[in-house]
C-alpha positions in Angstrom: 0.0 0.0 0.0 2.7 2.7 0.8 4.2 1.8 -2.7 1.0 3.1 -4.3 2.4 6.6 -2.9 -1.5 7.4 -2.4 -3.0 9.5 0.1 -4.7 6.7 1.3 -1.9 5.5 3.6 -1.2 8.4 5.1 -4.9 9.2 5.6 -5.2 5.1 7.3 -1.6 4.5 9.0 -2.6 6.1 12.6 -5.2 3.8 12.5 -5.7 1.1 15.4 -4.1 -2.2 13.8 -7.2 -4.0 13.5 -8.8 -1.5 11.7 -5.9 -0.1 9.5 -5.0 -4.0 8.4 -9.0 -3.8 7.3 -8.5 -0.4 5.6 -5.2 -2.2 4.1 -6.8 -4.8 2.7 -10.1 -3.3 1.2 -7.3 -1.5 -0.6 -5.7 -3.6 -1.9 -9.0 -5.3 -3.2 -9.8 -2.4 -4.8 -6.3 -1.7 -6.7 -6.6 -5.3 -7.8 -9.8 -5.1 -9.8 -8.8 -1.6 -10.7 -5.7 -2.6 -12.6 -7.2 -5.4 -14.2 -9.7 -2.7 -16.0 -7.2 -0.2 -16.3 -4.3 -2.5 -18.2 -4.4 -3.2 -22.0 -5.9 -5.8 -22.9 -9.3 -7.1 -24.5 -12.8 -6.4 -22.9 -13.8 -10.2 -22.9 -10.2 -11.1 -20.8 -11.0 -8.3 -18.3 -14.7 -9.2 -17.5 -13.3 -13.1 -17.3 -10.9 -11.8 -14.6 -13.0 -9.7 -12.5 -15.5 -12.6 -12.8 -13.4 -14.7 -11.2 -13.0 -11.9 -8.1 -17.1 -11.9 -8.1 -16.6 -15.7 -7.5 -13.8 -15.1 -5.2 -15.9 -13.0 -3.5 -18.8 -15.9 -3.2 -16.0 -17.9 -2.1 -14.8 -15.6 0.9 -18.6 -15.0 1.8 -19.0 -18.8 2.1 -15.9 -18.7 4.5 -13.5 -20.8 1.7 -11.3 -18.0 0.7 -8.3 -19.0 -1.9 -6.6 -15.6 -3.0 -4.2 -13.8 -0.3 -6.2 -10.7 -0.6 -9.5 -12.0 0.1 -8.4 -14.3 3.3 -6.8 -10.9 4.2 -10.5 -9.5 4.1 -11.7 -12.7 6.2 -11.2 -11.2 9.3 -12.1 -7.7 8.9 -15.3 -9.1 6.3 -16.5 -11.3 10.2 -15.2 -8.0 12.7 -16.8 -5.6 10.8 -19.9 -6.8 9.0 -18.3 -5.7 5.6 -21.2 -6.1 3.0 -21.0 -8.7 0.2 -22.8 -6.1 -2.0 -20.4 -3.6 -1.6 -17.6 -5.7 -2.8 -19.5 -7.0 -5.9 -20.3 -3.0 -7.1 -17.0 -2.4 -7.0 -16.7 -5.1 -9.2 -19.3 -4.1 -11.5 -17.6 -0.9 -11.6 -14.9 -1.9 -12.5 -16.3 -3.9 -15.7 -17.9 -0.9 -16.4 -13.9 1.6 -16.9 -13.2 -2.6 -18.5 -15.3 -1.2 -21.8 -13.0 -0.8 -24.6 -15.3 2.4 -25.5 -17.2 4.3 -22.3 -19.9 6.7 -22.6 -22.0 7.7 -20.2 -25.5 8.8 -21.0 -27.0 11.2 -18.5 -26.4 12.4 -14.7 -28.1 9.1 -13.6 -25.7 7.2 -15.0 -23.3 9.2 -13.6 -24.2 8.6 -10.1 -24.6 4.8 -10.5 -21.0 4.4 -11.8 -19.6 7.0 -8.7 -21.5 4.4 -5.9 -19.9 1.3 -7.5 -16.4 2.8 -7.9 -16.1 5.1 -5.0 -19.1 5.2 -2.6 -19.6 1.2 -2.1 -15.6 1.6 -0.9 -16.9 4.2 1.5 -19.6 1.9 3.0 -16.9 -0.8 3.5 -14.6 1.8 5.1 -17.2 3.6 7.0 -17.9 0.3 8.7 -14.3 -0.5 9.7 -14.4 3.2 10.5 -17.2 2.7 13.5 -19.6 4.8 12.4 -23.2 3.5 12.6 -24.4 2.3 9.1 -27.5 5.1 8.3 -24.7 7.6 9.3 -21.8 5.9 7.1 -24.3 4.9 4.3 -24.8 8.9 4.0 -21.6 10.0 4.4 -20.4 7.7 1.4 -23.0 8.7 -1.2 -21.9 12.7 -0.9 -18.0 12.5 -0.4 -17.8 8.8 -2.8 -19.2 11.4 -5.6 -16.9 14.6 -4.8 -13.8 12.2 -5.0 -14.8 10.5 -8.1 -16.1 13.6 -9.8 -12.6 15.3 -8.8 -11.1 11.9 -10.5 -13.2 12.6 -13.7 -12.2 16.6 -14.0 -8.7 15.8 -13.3 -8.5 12.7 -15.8 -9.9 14.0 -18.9 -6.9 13.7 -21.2 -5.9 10.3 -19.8 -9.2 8.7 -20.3 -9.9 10.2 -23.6 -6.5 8.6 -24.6 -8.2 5.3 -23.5 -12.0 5.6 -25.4 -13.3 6.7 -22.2 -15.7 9.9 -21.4 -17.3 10.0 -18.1 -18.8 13.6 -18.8 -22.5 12.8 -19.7 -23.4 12.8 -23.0 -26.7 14.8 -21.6 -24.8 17.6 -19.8 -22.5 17.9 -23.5 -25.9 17.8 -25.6 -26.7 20.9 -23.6 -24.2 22.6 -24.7 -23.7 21.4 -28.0 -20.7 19.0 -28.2 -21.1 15.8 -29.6 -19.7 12.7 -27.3 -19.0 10.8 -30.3 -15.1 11.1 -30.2 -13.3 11.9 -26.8 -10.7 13.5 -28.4 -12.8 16.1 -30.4 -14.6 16.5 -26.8 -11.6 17.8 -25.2 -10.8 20.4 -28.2 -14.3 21.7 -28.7 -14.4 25.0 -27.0 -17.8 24.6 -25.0 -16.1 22.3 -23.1 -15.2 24.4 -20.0 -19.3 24.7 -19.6 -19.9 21.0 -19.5 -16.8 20.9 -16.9 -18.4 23.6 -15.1 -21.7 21.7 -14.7 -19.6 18.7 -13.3 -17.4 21.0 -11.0 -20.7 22.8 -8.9 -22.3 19.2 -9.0 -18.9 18.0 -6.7 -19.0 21.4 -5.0 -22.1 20.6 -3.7 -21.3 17.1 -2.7 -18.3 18.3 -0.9 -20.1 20.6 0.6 -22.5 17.8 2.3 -19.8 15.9 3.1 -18.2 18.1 5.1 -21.7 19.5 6.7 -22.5 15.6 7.6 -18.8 14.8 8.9 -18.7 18.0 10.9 -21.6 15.7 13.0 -19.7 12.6 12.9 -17.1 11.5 15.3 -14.1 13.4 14.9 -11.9 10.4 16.2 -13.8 7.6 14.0 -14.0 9.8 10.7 -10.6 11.2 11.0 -9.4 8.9 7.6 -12.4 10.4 5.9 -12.3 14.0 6.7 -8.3 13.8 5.5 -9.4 12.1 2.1 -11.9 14.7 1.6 -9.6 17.7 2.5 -6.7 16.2 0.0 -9.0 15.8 -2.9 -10.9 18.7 -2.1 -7.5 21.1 -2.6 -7.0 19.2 -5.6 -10.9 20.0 -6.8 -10.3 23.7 -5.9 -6.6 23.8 -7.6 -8.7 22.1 -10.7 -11.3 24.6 -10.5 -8.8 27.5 -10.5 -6.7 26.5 -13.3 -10.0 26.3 -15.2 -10.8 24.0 -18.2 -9.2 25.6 -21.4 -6.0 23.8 -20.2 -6.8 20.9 -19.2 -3.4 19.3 -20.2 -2.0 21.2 -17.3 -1.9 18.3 -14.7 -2.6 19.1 -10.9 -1.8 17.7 -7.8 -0.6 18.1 -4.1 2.9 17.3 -3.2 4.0 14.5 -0.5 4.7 17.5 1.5 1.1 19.3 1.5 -0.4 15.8 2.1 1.3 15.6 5.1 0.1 18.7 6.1 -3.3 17.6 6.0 -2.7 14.1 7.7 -1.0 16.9 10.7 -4.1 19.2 10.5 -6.8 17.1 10.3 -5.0 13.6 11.9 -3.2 15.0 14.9 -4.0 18.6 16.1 
């Protein structure tokens, strides 16, 4: 995990062990079925693979796990009362970045890819988190969008390089850009008003994330208030480079991350 160079070790390491091990491991689920829809290779040979995860998943579930990831999640899966369900939308997810061309069709769609690929990971953390499940449950729906609409805005190049538009084709309707090629999305110059539509959509979200985690726990939801307050200075560094550049990449050093993990982790 500390490979990865993510902020999600810094924001999990000063976890209790049981608990970070359980963050560790959901992790490392996660990256798995990631990179299998992220590296080249066929459509068919990447839903065969994560296939086999959904039936690893069965398998863990029916307490006979066989790959060292999923008998790392046996323990946390019985401690915790991690969901089935929200392992298997990952999954789905993940077949869904697997297509070998992605549109999406309207803000619906939209939301159902954001709960399998990032809130369905905040249910299973919010449980090894402590927080009760109506609260977590919430939490995850608003701040699972912000990050994965942050992703999105920050991505567009790189997934137009791979067939991939996660803008709606609704939202670029609206303002006249066809979706047809991702390429000729990026280049047509209404873009920065369908990236605008995106970027006050995850301004709201981050906005009830923060109002609902500001009611929380402080001690149980410190992991999740640090992921939101990385990704959220990378949304407002997005937002203030604008979208006529979108080439220009953005990020926060190793150093400002660890200024968050000290401001929101320790003081």
């Amino acid at each position: 995990v500390r490979r990865a160079k993510s902020s999600f070790y810094w924001a999990m390491r000063r976890l209790p062990a049981a608990r970070r091990n359980a963050m560790f491991a959901i992790y490392a689920f996660c990256r798995e079925v990631d990179d299998i829809a992220d590296e080249p290779g066929m459509e068919t040979e990447k839903n065969r693979r994560l296939d086999e995860w959904r039936n690893e998943i069965e398998r863990l579930y029916a307490g006979n796990p066989q790959a060292p990831i999923s008998r790392a999640l046996a323990s946390p899966v019985a401690r915790f009362g991690l969901r089935r369900e929200d392992f298997l939308h990952v999954i789905d997810g993940m077949k869904i970045d697997a297509r070998e061309s992605l549109r999406i069709a309207d803000i619906g769609e939209l939301e159902d890819y954001c709960d399998r690929v990032a809130c369905a990971v905040g249910r299973l953390s919010n449980r090894v988190f402590g927080i009760d499940a109506a609260t977590g449950d919430r939490v995850a729906a608003v701040l699972g969008e912000a990050l994965q609409l942050t992703n999105i805005l920050r991505d567009l190049a790189e997934d137009a390089a791979r067939n991939r538009l996660y803008l709606p084709l609704s939202i670029l309707h609206a303002h006249a850009i066809d979706g047809e090629d991702p390429v000729k999305v990026l280049a047509h110059p209404n873009l920065p008003k369908a990236c605008v539509d995106i970027a006050e959509r995850a301004k709201r979200r981050f906005d009830e994330a923060a109002a609902l985690l500001g009611r929380c726990d402080r001690a149980q939801m410190r992991p999740a208030v640090m992921m939101m307050e990385v990704y959220r200075r990378i949304f407002e560094r997005l937002v203030a480079r604008g979208w006529s550049n979108i080439n220009e990449r953005v990020s926060l050093s190793k150093a400002e991350k660890l200024w968050v993990v000290f401001r929101y982790g320790i003081i």
